[in-house]
C-alpha positions as CSV (number, residue, x, y, z in Angstrom):
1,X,86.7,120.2,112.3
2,X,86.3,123.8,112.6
3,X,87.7,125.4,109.6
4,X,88.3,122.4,107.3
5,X,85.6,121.3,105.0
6,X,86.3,117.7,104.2
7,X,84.8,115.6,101.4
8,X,81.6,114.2,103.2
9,X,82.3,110.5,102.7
10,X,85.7,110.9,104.5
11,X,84.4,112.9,106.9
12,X,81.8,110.3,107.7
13,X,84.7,107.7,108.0
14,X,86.5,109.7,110.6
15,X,83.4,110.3,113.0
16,X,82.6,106.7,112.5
17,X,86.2,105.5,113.7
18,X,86.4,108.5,116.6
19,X,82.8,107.0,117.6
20,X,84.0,103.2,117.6
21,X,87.4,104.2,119.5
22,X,85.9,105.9,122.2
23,X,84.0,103.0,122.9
24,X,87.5,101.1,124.2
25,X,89.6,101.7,126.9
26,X,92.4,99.6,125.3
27,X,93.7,100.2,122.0
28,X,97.0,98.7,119.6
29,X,97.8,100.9,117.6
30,X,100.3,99.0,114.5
31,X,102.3,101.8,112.3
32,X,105.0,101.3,109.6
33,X,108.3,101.9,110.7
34,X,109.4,104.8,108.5
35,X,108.7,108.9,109.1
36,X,105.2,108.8,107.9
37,X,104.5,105.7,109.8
38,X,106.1,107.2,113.1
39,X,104.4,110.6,112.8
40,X,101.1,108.3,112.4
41,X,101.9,106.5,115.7
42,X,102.9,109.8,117.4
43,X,99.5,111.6,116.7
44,X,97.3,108.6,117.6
45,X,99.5,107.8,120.9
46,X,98.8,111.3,122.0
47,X,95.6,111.6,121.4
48,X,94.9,108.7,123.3
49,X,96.8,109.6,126.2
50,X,95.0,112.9,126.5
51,X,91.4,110.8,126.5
52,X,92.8,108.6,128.9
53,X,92.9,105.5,127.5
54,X,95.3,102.7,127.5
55,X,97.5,101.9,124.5
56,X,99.9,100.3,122.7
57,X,102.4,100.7,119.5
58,X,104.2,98.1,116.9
59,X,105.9,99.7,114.5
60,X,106.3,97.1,111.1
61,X,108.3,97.4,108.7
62,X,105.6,95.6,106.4
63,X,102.8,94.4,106.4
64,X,102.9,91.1,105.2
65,X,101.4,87.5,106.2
66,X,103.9,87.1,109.3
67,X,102.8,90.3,110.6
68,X,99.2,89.7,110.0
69,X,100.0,86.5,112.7
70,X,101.3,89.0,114.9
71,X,98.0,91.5,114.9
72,X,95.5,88.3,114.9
73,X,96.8,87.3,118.2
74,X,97.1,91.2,119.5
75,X,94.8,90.9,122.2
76,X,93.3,94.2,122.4
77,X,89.1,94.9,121.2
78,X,90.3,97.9,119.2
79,X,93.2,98.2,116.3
80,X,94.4,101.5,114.5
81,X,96.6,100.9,111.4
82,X,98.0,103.6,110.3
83,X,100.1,104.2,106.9
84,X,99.2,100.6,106.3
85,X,96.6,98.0,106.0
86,X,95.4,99.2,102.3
87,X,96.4,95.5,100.8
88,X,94.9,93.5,103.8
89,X,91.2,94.7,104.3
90,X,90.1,91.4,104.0
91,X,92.4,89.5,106.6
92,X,91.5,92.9,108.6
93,X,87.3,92.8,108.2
94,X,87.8,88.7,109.3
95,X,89.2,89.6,113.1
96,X,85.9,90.3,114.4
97,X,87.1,93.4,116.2
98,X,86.7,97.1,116.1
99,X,89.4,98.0,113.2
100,X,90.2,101.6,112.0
101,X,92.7,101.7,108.8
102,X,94.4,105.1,108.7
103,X,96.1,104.9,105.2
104,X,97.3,106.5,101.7
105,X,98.6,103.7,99.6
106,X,96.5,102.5,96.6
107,X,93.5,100.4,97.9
108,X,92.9,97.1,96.7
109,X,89.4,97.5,97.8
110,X,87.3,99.0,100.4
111,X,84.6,97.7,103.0
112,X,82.0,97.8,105.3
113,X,82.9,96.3,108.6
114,X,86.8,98.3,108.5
115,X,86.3,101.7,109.7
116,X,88.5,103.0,106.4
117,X,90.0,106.3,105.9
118,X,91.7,106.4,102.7
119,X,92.3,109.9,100.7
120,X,92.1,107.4,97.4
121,X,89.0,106.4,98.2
122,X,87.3,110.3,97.7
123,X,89.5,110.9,94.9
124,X,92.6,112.1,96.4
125,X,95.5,110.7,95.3
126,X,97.4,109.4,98.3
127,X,100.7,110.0,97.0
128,X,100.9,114.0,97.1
129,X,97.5,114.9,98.6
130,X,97.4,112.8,102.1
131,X,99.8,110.4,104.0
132,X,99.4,108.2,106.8
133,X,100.1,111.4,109.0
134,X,97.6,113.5,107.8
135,X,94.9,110.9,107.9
136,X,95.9,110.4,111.7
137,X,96.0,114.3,112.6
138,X,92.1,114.2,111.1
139,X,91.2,111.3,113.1
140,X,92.9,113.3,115.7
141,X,90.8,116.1,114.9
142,X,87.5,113.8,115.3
143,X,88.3,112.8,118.9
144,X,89.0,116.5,119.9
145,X,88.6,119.4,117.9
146,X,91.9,121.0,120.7
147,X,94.6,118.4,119.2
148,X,95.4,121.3,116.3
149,X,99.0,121.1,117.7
150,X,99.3,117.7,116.4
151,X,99.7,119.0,112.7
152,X,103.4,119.8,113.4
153,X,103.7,116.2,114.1
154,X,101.7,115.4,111.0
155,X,104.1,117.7,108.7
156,X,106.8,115.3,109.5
157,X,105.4,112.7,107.9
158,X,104.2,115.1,105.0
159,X,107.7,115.9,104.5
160,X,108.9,112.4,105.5
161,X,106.9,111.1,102.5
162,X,108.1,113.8,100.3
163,X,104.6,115.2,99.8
164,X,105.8,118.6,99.7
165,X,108.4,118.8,96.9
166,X,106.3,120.4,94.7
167,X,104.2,122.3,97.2
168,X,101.6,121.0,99.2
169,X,98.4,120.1,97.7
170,X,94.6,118.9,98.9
171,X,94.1,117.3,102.4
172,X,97.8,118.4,103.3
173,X,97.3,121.8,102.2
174,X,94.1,122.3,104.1
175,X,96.2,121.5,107.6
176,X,98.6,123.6,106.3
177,X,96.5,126.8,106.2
178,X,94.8,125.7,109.4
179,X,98.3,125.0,110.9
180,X,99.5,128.6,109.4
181,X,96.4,130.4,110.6
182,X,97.3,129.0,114.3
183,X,100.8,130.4,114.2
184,X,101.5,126.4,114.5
185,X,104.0,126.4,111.1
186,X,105.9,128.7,109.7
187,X,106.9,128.6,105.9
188,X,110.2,130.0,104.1
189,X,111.9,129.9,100.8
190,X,114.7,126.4,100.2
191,X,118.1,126.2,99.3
192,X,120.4,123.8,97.8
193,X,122.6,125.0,100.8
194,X,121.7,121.6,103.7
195,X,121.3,123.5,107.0
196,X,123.2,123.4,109.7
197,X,126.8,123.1,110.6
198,X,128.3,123.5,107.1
199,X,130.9,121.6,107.1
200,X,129.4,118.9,108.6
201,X,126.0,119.3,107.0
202,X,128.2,118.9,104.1
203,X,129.5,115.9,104.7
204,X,126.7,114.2,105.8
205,X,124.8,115.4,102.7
206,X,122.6,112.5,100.1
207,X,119.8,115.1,99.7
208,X,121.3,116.3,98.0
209,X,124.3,114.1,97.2
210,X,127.2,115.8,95.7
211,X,130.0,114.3,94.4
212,X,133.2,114.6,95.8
213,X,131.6,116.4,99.1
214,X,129.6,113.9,100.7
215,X,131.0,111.8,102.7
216,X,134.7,113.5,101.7
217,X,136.4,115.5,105.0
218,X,138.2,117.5,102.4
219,X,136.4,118.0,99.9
220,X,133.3,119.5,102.1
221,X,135.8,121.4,103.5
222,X,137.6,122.4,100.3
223,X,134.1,123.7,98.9
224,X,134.0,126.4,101.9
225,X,136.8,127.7,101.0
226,X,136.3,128.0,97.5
227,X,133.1,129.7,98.3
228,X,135.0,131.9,100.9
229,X,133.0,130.7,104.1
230,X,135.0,129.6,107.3
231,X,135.1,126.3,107.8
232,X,133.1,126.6,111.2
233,X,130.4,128.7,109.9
234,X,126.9,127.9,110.0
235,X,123.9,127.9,107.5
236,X,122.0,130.7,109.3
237,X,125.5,132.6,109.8
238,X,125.7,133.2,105.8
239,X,125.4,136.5,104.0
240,X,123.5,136.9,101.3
241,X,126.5,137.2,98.8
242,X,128.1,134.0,100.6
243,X,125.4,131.9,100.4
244,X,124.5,132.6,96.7
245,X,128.4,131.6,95.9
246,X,128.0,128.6,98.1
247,X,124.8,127.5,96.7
248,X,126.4,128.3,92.7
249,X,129.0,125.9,94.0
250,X,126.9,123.1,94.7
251,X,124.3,123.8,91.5
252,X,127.5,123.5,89.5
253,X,128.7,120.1,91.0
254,X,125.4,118.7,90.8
255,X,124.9,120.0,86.8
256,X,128.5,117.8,86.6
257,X,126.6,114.7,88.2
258,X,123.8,115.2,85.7
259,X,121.4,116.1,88.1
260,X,118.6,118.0,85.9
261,X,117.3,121.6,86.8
262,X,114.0,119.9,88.1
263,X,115.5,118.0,90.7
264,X,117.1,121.0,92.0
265,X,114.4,123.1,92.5
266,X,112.8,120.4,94.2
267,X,115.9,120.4,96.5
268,X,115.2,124.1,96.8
269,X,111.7,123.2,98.4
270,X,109.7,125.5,100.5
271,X,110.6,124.6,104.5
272,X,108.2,124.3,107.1
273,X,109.1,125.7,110.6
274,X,107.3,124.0,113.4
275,X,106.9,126.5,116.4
276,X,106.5,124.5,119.4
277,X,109.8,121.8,118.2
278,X,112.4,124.7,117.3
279,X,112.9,122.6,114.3
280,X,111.4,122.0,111.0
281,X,109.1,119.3,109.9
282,X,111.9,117.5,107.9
283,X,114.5,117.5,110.7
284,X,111.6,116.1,112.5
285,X,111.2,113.3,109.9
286,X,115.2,112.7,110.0
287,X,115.0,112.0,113.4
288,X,111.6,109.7,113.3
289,X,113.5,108.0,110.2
290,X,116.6,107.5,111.9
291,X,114.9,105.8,115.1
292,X,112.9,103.9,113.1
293,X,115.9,102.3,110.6
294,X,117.8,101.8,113.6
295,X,115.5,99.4,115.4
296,X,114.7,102.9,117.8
297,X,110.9,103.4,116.9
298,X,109.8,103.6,120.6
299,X,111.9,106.1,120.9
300,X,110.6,108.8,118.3
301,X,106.9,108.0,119.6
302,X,108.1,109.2,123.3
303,X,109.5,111.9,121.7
304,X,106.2,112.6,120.2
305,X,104.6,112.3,123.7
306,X,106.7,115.0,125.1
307,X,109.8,113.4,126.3
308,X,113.0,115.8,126.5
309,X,115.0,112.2,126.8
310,X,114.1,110.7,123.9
311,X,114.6,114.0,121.6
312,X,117.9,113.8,123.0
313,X,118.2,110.1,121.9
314,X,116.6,110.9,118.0
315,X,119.3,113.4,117.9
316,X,121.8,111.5,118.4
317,X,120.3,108.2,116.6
318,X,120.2,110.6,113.4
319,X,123.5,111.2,113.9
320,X,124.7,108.0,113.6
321,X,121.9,107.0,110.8
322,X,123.4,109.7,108.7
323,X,127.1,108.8,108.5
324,X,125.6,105.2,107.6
325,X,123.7,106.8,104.9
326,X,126.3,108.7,103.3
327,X,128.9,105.6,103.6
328,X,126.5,103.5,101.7
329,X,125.5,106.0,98.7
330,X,129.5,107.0,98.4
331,X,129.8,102.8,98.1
332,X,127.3,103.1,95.8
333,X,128.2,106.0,93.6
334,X,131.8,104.5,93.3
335,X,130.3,101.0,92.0
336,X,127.9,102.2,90.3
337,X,124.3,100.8,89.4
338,X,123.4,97.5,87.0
339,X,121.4,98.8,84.2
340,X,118.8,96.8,82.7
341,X,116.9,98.1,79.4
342,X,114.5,99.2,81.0
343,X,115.3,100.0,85.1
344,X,118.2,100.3,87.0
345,X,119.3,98.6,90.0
346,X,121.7,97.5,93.5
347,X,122.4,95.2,95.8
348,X,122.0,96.2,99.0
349,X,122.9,94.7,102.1
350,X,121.6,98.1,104.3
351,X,119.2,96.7,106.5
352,X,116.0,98.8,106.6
353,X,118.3,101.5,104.6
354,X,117.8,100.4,101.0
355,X,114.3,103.0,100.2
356,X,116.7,105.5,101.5
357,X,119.4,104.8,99.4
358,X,117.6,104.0,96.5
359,X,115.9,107.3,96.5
360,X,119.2,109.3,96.4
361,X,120.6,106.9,93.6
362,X,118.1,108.0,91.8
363,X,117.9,111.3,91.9
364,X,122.0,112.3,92.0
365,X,123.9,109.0,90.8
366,X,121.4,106.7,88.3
367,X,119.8,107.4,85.1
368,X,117.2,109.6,85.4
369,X,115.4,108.3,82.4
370,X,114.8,104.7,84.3
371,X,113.4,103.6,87.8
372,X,115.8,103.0,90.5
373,X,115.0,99.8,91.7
374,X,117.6,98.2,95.5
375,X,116.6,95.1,96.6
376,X,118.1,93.4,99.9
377,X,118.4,89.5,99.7
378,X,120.3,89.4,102.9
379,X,117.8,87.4,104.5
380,X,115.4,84.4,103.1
381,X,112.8,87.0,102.0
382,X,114.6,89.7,99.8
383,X,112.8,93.3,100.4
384,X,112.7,95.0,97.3
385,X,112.5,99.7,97.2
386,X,112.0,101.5,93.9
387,X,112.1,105.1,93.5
388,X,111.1,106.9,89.7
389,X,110.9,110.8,88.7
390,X,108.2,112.6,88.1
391,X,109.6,113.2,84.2
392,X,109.2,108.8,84.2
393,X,105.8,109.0,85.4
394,X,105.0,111.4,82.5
395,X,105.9,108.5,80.0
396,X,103.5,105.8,81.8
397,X,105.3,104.9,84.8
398,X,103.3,103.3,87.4
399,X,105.8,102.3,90.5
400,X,102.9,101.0,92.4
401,X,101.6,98.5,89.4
402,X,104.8,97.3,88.3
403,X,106.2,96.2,92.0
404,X,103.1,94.7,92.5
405,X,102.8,92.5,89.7
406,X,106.5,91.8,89.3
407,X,106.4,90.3,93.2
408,X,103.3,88.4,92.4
409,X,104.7,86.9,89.1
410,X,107.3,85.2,91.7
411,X,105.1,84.4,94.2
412,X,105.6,87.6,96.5
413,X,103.6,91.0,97.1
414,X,104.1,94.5,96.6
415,X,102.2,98.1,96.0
416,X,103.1,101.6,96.9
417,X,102.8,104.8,94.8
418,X,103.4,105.6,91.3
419,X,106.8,107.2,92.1
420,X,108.2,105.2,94.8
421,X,107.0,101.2,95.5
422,X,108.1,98.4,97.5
423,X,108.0,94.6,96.9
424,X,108.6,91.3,99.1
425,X,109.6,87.8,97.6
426,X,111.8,84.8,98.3
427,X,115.5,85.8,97.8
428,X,116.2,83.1,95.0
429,X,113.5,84.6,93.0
430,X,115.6,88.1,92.8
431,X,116.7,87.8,88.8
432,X,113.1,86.0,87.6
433,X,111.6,89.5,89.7
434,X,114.0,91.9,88.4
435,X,112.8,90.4,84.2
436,X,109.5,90.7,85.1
437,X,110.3,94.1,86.4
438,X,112.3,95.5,83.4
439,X,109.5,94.0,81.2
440,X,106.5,95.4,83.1
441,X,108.4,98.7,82.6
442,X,109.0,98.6,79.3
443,X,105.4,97.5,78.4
444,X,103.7,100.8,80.9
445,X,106.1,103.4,78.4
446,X,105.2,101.6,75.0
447,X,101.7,101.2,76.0
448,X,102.0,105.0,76.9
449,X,104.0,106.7,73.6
C-alpha cells in the first residue's frame, strides 16, 4: 500500500479479500443507503470496473432479516458488504459463498470463513477512526495500488459520517496524508458562514440550524443586511471584515438557541477540497445523501463512476432534499421535542429523513444534556435514529448499547456507535421501547458518576 503502514492483522484481511475477489468475474456488491454507504459502493464499483469484472449494487437501508432473504437468493459466487454486515456474520459465514464484510459498526463477533475488515477489530474505534468508506478505499488499495484517486470518494463518506468534526484521526488520517501528499485533497480553515449562495445557503441551512433564518425568506435575507452583505452575494465573494460580522451574526443567534461553544467550533470544522470534483468532500456527501434518501442511490454510484449526467441529477436531487430538510426541522423546532427523564424525542413521519433530522435536533433545538432519539412508525416496522454529544458520552453514554438492547427488549434489533445508533421494532411496541430506552440511559450515567 505504498506509503501506509497498516496494523498487520487488517492488512492481512484486505489481501485475503482482494485475493478471494479476483477470483470472480461476477460480484454484488450490497451497501447502506446513506453517504458512507454510497461512497462505499462508489469505490468498490470502480475498482471493479477498472479489473474488468461484472458487478452489481443494492443499496439497503438496513440490514435486517428481510434483507438478509434478499442477499441469500443474490445469485452471484462473490458478495461485498460494505458499511454493513457487522450484526449478521453468522447468517453471512452460512451462505457458502465467497463473502467480504467491509464495515465500522461495533462487531458482535468475528470469524473465519467471512473475509472481515473491521477497524474495531485491531483496536480502532469505528466511530472516528474508519467508516465504511475508508475500509473500501483500502480494499481498493489491495486490488491496485493506482486506485489512490478513490480517497476523494472515500472523504465523502468520512465527512458523511461526521468523522471529521474533531479532526481526522487513525485509518482516516493516514489517507488523508497520502491523499494530501498526492495533491488529491486540499484542507482549509471552517466557518459558521454555510457556503454558497448566501442567501440561499441561508435558507436552506440545519447545519447549522438557526432560528429564525432557516427555512425563513426574510429572515435569511434580513441577516444580510444586518451584516451589510448584498443579498446576492456569495460565500467566496466576502471580505474579511464582512464575513467576520456575518459569522458574529450567526454565533450570536445560535448562543440565543443555546447552542454551546463546542458545537460551534465543530461547525467551524476544517474543509476538505477534493481536486478532481471541484467540490469538497461534504458537498460530495450532500449529494450521495440526498440520492440515497430520495430513493436515487443508483444515481450517486454513476456519478461515482464518472457520469457528468448523474452529477447533474445529485445536484439537483440535493436541491430538492434540502428544502425537505429544512421544512421538517422548522416543523420540528416550532413543536418542539417530548422529553423523557432521561432522552428526548419525535415523531417523525420523514421517510428515510429521520437520522437527519434527529441529528440537527440535537445539536440546535433539543437538550443538549439528553440523547435525541426520532423514531418513524409510519409503517408496520417503526425505524428508530438517535443522535448524543460528545459532552453525553463523557457521562456514560453508550448510543450503540442502549438502541440495541432497548429494540431487543421489544423484540427488535439495533447497534451503531456510541454517539449516533439506530434501532428496528414493531410499531406498537414504540412507548414499551422508548421506557426501556429512557431507563437504559439513565442506568449507563448512574453507573458512570
Amino acid at each position: 500500500m505504498d506509503d501506509i503502514v497498516l496494523p498487520p492483522k487488517l492488512l492481512k484481511r484486505l489481501s485475503s479479500a482482494a485475493e478471494a475477489v479476483r477470483r470472480h468475474g461476477h460480484v454484488h456488491i450490497f451497501s447502506h443507503y446513506d453517504a458512507d454507504g454510497i461512497s462505499a459502493a462508489g469505490i468498490l464499483a470502480k475498482t471493479l470496473l477498472r479489473t474488468g469484472k461484472e458487478f452489481e449494487v443494492t443499496l439497503l437501508t438496513t440490514l435486517d432479516d428481510p434483507a438478509m432473504d434478499r442477499i441469500r437468493e443474490c445469485g452471484s459466487k462473490c458478495l461485498i458488504l460494505s458499511d454493513l454486515g457487522a450484526s449478521y456474520i453468522p447468517e453471512l459465514e452460512s451462505l457458502g459463498k465467497d463473502v467480504v464484510v467491509l464495515d465500522h459498526h461495533v462487531p458482535s463477533a468475528d470469524s473465519d470463513s467471512v473475509f472481515y475488515a473491521n477497524p474495531h477489530l485491531v483496536g480502532i474505534d469505528g466511530m472516528t477512526g474508519a467508516c465504511g468508506a475508508t475500509m473500501s478505499f483500502l480494499f481498493s488499495l489491495q486490488m491496485d495500488n493506482k486506485n489512490w484517486d478513490l480517497v476523494q470518494i472515500a472523504f465523502a463518506g468520512i465527512t458523511g459520517d461526521r468523522q471529521h468534526i474533531n479532526g481526522v484521526s487513525d485509518l482516516n488520517e493516514l489517507i488523508l496524508e497520502g491523499a494530501v501528499k498526492r495533491g488529491l485533497i486540499r484542507t482549509s480553515s471552517g466557518s459558521l458562514i454555510p457556503p454558497g449562495p448566501l442567501s440561499r445557503s441561508l435558507y436552506l441551512s440545519t447545519d447549522p440550524y438557526i432560528r429564525g433564518v432557516s427555512g425563513d425568506t426574510e429572515g435569511s435575507q434580513r441577516m444580510l443586511a444586518d451584516a451589510g452583505v448584498p443579498n446576492d452575494a456569495s460565500s467566496s465573494d466576502l471580505s474579511a471584515e464582512a464575513g467576520r460580522k456575518l459569522s458574529s451574526l450567526i454565533a450570536v443567534r445560535l448562543a440565543m438557541q443555546g447552542v454551546g461553544v463546542q458545537t460551534m467550533q465543530e461547525i467551524s470544522r476544517t474543509r476538505y477540497h477534493l481536486t478532481g470534483w471541484n467540490m469538497d468532500a461534504e458537498t460530495m456527501a450532500d449529494l450521495f445523501n440526498a440520492c440515497g434518501r430520495l430513493g436515487m442511490g443508483g444515481i450517486s454510484v454513476g456519478m461515482c463512476l464518472g457520469s457528468e449526467d448523474c452529477l447533474q441529477k445529485a445536484v439537483s436531487a440535493n436541491d430538492d432534499y434540502k428544502k425537505k430538510i429544512v421544512f421538517a426541522v422548522t416543523s420540528l423546532d416550532s413543536r418542539g421535542l417530548i422529553q423523557r427523564e432521561n432522552i428526548q424525542y419525535f415523531s417523525s413521519t420523514e421517510s428515510g429523513f429521520t437520522g437527519i433530522i434527529c441529528g440537527a435536533a440535537m445539536q440546535f433545538i433539543g437538550d443538549p444534556g439528553k440523547p435525541t432519539v426520532g423514531i418513524n412508525c409510519s409503517e408496520e416496522v417503526a425505524k428508530a435514529s438517535a443522535r448524543g454529544m460528545w459532552a453525553q458520552l463523557d457521562r456514560g453514554v453508550d448510543l450503540s448499547v442502549a438502541m440495541r438492547g432497548a429494540a431487543e427488549s421489544v423484540g427488535g434489533n439495533g447497534g451503531g456507535h456510541r454517539i449516533a445508533s439506530g434501532a428496528s421494532f414493531r410499531s406498537e411496541k414504540k412507548d414499551l421501547f422508548l421506557d426501556s430506552l429512557d431507563q437504559i440511559i439513565g442506568d449507563q450515567v448512574r453507573t458512570a458518576t
